[in-house]
PQR file with spaces between the fields and no chain letter, atoms N, CA, C, O and H, PARSE charges and radii, in Angstrom:
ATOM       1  N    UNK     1       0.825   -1.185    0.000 -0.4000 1.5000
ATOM       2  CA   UNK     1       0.000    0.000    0.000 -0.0000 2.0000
ATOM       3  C    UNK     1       0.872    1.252    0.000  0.5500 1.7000
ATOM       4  O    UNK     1       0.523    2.170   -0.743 -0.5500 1.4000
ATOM       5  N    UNK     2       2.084    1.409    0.829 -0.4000 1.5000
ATOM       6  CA   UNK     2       2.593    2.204    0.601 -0.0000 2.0000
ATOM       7  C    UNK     2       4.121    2.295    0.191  0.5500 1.7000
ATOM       8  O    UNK     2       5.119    1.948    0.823 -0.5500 1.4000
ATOM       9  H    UNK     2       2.367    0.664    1.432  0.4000 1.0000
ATOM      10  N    UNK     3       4.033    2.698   -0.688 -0.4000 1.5000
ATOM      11  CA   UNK     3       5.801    2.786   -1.582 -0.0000 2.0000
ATOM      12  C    UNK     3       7.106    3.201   -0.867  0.5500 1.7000
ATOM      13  O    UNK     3       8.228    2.870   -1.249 -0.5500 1.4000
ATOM      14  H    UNK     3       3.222    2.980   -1.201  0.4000 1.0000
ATOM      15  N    UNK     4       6.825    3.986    0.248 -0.4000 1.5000
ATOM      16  CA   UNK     4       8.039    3.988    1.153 -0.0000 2.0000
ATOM      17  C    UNK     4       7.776    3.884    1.888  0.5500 1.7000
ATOM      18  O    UNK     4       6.567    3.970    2.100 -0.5500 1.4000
ATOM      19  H    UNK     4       5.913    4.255    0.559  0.4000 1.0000
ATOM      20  N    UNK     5       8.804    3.567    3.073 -0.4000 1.5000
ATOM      21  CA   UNK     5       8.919    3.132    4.224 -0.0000 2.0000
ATOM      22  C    UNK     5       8.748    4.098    5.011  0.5500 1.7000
ATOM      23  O    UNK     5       7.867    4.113    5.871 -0.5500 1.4000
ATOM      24  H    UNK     5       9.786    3.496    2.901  0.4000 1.0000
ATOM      25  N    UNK     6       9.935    5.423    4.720 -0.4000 1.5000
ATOM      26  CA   UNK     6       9.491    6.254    5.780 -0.0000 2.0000
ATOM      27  C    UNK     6       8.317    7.161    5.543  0.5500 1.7000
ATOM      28  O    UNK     6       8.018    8.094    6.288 -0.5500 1.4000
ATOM      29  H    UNK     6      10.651    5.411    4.021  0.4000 1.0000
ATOM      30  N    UNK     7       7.681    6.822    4.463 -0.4000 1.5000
ATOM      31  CA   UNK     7       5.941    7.115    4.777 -0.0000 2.0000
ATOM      32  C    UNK     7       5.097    6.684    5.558  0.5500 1.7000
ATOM      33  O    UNK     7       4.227    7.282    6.192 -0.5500 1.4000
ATOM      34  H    UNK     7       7.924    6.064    3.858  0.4000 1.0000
ATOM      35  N    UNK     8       5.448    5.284    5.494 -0.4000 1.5000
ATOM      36  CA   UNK     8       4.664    4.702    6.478 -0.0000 2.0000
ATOM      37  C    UNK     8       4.680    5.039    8.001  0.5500 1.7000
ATOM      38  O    UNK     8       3.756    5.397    8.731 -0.5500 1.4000
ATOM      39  H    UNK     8       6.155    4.799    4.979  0.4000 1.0000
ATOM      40  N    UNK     9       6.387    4.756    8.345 -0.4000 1.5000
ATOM      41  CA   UNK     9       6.539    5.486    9.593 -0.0000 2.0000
ATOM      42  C    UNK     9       6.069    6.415   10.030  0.5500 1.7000
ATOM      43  O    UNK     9       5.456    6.380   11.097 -0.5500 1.4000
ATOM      44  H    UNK     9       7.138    4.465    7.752  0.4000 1.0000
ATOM      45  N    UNK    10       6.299    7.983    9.009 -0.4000 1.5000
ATOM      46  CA   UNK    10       5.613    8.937    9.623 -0.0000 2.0000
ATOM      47  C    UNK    10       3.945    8.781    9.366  0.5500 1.7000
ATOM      48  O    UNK    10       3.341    9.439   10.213 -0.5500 1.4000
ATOM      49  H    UNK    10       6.797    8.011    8.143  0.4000 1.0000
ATOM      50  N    UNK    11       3.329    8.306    8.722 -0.4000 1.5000
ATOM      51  CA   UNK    11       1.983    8.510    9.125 -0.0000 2.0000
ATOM      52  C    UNK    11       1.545    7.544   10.665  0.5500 1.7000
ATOM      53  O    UNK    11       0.612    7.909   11.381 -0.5500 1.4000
ATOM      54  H    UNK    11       3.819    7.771    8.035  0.4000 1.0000
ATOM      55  N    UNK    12       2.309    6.422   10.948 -0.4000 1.5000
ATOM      56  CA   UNK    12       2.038    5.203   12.008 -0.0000 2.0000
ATOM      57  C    UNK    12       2.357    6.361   13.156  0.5500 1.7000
ATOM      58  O    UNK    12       1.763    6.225   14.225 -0.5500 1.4000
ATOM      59  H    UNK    12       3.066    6.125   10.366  0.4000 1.0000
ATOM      60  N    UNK    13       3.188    7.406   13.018 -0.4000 1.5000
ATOM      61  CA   UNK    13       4.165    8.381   14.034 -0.0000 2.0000
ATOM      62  C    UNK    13       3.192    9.217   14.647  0.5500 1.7000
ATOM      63  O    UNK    13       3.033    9.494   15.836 -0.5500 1.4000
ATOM      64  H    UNK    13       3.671    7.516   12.149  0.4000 1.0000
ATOM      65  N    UNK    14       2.287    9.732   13.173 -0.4000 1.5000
ATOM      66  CA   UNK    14       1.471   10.559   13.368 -0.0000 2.0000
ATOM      67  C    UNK    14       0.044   10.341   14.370  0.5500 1.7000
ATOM      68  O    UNK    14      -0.318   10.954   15.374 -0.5500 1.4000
ATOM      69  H    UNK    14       2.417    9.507   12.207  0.4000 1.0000
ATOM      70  N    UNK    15      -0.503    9.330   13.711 -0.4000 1.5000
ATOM      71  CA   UNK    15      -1.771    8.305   13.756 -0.0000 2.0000
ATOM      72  C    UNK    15      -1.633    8.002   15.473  0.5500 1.7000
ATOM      73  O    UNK    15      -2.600    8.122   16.225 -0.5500 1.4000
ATOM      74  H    UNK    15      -0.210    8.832   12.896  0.4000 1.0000
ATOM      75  N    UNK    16      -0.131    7.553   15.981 -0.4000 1.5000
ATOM      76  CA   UNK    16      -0.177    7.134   17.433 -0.0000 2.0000
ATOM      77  C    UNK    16       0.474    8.240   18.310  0.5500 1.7000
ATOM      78  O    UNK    16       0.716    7.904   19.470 -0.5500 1.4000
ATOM      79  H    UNK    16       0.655    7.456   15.370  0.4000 1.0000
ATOM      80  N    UNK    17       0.743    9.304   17.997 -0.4000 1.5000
ATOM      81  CA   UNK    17       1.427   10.462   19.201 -0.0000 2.0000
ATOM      82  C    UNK    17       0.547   11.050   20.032  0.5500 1.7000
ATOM      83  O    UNK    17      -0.302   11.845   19.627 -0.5500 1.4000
ATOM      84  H    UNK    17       0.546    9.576   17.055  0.4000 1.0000
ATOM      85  N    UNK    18       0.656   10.771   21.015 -0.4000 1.5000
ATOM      86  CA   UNK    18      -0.111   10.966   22.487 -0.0000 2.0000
ATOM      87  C    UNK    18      -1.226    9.674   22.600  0.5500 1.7000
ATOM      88  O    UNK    18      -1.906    9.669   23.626 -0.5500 1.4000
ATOM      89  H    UNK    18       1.346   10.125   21.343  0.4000 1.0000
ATOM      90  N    UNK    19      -1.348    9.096   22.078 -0.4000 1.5000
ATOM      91  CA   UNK    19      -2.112    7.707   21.723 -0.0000 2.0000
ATOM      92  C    UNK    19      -2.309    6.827   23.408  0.5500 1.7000
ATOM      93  O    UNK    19      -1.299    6.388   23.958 -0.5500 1.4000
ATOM      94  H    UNK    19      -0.796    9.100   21.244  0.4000 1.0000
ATOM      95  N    UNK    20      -3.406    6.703   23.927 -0.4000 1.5000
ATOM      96  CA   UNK    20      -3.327    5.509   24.629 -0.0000 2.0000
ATOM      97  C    UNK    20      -2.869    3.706   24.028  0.5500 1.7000
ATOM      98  O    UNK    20      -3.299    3.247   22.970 -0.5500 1.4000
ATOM      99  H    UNK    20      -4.227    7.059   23.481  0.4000 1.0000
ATOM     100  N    UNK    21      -2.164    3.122   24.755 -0.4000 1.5000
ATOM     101  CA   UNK    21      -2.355    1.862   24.230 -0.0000 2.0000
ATOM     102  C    UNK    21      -2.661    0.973   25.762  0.5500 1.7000
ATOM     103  O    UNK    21      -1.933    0.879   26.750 -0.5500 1.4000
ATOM     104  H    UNK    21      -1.815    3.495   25.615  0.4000 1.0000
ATOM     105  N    UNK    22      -3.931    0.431   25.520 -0.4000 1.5000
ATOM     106  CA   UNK    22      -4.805   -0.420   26.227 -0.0000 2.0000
ATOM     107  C    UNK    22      -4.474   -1.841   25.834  0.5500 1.7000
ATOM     108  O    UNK    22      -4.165   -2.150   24.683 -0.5500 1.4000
ATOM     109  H    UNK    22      -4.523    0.507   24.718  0.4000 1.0000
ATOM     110  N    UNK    23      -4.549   -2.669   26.814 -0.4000 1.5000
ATOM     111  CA   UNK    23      -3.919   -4.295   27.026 -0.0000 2.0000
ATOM     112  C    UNK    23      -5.015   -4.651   27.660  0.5500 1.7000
ATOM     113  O    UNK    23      -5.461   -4.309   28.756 -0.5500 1.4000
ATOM     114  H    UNK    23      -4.800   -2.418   27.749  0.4000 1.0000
ATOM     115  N    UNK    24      -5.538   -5.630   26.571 -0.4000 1.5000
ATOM     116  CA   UNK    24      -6.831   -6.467   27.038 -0.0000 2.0000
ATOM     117  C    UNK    24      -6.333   -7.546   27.937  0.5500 1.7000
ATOM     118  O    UNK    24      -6.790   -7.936   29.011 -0.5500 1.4000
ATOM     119  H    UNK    24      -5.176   -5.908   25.681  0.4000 1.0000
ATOM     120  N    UNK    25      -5.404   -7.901   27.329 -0.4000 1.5000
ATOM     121  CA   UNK    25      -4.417   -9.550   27.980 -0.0000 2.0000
ATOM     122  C    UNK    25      -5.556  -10.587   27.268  0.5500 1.7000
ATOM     123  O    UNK    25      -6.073  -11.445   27.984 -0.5500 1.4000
ATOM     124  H    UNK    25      -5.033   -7.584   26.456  0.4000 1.0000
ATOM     125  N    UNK    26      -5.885  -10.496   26.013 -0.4000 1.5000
ATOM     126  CA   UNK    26      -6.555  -11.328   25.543 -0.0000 2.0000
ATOM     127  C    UNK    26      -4.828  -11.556   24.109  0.5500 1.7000
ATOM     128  O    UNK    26      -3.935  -10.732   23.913 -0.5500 1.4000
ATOM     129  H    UNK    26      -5.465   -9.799   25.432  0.4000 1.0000
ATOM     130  N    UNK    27      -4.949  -12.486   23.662 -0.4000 1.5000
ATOM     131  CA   UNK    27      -4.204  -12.599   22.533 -0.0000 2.0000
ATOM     132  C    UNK    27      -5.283  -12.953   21.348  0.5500 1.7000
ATOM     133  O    UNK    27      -6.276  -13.675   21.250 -0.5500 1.4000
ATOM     134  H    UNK    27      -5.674  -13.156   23.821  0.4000 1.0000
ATOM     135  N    UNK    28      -4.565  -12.069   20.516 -0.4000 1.5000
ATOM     136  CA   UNK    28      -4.980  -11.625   18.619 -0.0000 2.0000
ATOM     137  C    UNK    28      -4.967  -12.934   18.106  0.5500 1.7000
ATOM     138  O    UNK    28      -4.343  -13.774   18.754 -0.5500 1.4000
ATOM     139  H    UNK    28      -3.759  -11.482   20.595  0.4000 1.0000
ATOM     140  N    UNK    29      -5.584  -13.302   16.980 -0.4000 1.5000
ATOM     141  CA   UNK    29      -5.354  -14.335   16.193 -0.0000 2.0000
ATOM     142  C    UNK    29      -3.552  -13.814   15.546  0.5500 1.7000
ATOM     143  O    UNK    29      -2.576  -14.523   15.793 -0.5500 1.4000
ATOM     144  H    UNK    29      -6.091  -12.620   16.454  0.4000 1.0000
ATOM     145  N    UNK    30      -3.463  -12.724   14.875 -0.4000 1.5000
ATOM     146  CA   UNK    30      -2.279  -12.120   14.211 -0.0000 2.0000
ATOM     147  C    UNK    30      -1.193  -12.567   15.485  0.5500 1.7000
ATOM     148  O    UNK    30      -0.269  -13.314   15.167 -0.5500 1.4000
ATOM     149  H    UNK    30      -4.256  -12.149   14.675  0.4000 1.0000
ATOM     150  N    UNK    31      -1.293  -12.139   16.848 -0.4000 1.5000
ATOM     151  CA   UNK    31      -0.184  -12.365   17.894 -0.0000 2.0000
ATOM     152  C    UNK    31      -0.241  -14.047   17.717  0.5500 1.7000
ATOM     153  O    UNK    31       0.901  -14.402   17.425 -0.5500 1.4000
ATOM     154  H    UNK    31      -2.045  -11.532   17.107  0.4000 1.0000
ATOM     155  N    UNK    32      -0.999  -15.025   17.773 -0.4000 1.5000
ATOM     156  CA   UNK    32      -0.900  -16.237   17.827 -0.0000 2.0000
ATOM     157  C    UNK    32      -0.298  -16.772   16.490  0.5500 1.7000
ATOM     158  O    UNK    32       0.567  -17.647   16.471 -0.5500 1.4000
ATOM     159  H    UNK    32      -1.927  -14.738   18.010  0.4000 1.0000
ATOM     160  N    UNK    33      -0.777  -16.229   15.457 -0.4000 1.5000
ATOM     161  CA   UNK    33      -0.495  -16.752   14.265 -0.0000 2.0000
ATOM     162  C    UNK    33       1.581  -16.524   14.076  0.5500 1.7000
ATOM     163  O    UNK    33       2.464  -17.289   13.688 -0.5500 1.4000
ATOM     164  H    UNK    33      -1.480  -15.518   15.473  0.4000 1.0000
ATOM     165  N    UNK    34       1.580  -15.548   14.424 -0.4000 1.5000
ATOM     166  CA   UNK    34       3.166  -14.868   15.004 -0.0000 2.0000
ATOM     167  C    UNK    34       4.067  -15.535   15.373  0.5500 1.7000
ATOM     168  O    UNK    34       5.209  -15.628   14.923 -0.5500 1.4000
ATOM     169  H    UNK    34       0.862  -14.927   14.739  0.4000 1.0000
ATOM     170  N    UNK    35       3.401  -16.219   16.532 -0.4000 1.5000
ATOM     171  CA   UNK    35       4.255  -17.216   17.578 -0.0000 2.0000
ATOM     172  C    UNK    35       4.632  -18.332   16.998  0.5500 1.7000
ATOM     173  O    UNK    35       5.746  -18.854   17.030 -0.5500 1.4000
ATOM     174  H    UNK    35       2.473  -16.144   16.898  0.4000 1.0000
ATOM     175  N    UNK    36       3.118  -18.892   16.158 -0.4000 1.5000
ATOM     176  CA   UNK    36       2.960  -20.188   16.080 -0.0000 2.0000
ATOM     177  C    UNK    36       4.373  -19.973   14.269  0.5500 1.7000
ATOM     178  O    UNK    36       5.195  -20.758   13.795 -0.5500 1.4000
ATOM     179  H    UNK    36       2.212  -18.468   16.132  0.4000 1.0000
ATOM     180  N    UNK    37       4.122  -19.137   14.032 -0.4000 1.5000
ATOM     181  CA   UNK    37       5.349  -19.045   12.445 -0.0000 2.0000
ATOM     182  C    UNK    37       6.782  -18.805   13.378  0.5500 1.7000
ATOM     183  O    UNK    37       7.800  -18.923   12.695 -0.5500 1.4000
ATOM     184  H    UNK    37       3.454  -18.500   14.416  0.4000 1.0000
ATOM     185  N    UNK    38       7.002  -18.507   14.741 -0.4000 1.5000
ATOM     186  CA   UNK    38       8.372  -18.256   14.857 -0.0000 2.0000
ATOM     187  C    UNK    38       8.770  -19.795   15.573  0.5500 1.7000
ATOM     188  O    UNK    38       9.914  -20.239   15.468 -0.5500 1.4000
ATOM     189  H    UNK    38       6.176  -18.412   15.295  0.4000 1.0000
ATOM     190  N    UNK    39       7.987  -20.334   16.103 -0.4000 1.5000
ATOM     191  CA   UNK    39       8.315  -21.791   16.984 -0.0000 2.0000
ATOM     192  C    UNK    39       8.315  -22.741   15.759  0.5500 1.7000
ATOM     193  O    UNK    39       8.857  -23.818   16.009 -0.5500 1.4000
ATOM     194  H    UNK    39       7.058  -19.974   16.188  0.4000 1.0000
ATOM     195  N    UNK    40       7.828  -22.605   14.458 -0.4000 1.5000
ATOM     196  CA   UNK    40       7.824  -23.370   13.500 -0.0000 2.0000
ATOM     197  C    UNK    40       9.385  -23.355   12.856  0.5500 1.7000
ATOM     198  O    UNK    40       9.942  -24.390   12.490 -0.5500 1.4000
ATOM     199  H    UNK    40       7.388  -21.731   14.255  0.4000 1.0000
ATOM     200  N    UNK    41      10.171  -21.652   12.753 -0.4000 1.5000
ATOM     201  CA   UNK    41      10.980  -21.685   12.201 -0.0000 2.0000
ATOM     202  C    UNK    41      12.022  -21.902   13.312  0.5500 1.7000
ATOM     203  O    UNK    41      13.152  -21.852   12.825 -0.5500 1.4000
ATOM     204  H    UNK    41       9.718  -20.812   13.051  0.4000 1.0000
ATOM     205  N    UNK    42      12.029  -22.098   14.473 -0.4000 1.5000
ATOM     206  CA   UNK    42      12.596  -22.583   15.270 -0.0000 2.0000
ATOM     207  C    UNK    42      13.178  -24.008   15.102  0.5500 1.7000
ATOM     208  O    UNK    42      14.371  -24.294   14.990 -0.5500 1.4000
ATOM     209  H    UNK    42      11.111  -22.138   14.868  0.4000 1.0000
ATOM     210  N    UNK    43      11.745  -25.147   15.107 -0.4000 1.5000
ATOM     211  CA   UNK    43      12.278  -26.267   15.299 -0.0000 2.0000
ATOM     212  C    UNK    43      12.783  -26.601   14.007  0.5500 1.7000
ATOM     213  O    UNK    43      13.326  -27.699   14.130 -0.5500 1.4000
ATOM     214  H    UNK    43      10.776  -24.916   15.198  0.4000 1.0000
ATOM     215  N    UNK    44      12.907  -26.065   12.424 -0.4000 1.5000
ATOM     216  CA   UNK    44      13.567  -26.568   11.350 -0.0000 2.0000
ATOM     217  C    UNK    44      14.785  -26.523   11.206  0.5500 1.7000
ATOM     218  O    UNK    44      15.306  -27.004   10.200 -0.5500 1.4000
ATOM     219  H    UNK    44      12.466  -25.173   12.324  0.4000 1.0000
């Protein structure tokens, strides 16, 4: 979606400055899916 990088950054920069970030302590499918691709490339 976006062609540079530090575009992205600064809009992610923008989008979260002064930003709360709230912790459900529930885990994401994306956080699980994460884990489950790094313990995979682990045991190969």
């Amino acid at each position: 979606m976006f062609t540079d990088s530090r575009l992205c950054v600064a809009i992610v920069d923008r989008l979260t400055f002064n930003g709360a970030i709230t912790q459900t302590g529930t885990a994401t499918y994306l956080l699980a899916h994460t884990k489950a691709q790094a313990e995979r490339a682990e045991a190969s």
